[in-house]
C-alpha positions in Angstrom: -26.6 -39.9 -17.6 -28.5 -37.0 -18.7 -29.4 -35.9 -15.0 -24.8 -36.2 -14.3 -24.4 -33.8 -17.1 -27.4 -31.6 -16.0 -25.3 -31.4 -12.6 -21.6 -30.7 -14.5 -23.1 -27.7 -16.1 -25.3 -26.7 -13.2 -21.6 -26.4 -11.0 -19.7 -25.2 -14.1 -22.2 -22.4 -14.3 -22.2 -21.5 -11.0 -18.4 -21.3 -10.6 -18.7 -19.7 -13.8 -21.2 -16.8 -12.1 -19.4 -17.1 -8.7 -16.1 -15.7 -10.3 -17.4 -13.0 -12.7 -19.8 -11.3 -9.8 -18.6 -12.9 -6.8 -17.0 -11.1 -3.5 -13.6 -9.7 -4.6 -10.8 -9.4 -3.3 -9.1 -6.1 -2.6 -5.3 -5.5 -3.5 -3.2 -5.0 -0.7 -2.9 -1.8 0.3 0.6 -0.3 0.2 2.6 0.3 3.3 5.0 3.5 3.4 8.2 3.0 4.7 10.4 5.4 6.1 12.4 5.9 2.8 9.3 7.2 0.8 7.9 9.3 3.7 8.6 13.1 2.8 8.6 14.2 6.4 11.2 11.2 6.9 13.8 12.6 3.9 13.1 16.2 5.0 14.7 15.4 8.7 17.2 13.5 7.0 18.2 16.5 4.7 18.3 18.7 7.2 20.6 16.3 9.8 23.3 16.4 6.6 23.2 19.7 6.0 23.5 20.2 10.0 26.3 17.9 10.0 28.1 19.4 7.0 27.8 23.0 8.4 29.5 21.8 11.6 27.3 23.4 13.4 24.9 21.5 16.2 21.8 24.4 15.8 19.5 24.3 13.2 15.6 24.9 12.9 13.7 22.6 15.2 11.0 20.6 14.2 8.2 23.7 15.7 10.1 26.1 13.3 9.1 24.3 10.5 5.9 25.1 10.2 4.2 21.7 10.7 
């Protein structure tokens, strides 16, 4: 009897260790979609102000500076 409970804290101790300095595990990194992509909304800006000018010119993407 004495040797089972030897052995229940033996594996509670070692789960015990395992979780505090065990491998963690990393959070997910975060994937950008199109809507939080600057360069994304800056194209779209500029497509509504091209449309709402009525005009079809407009800075290409070499003019701005990128």
């Amino acid at each position: 009897m004495l040797y089972l409970l030897a052995l229940i804290g033996a594996v509670t101790l070692a789960v015990l260790l395992w979780k505090a300095y065990g491998p963690t595990s990393r959070p997910p990194t975060r994937v950008m979609g199109p809507d939080d992509d600057p360069d994304f909304l800056w194209k779209v800006d500029r497509e509504v102000h091209r449309r709402r000018s009525g005009d079809g010119t407009g800075e290409s993407d070499q003019d701005r500076g990128d």
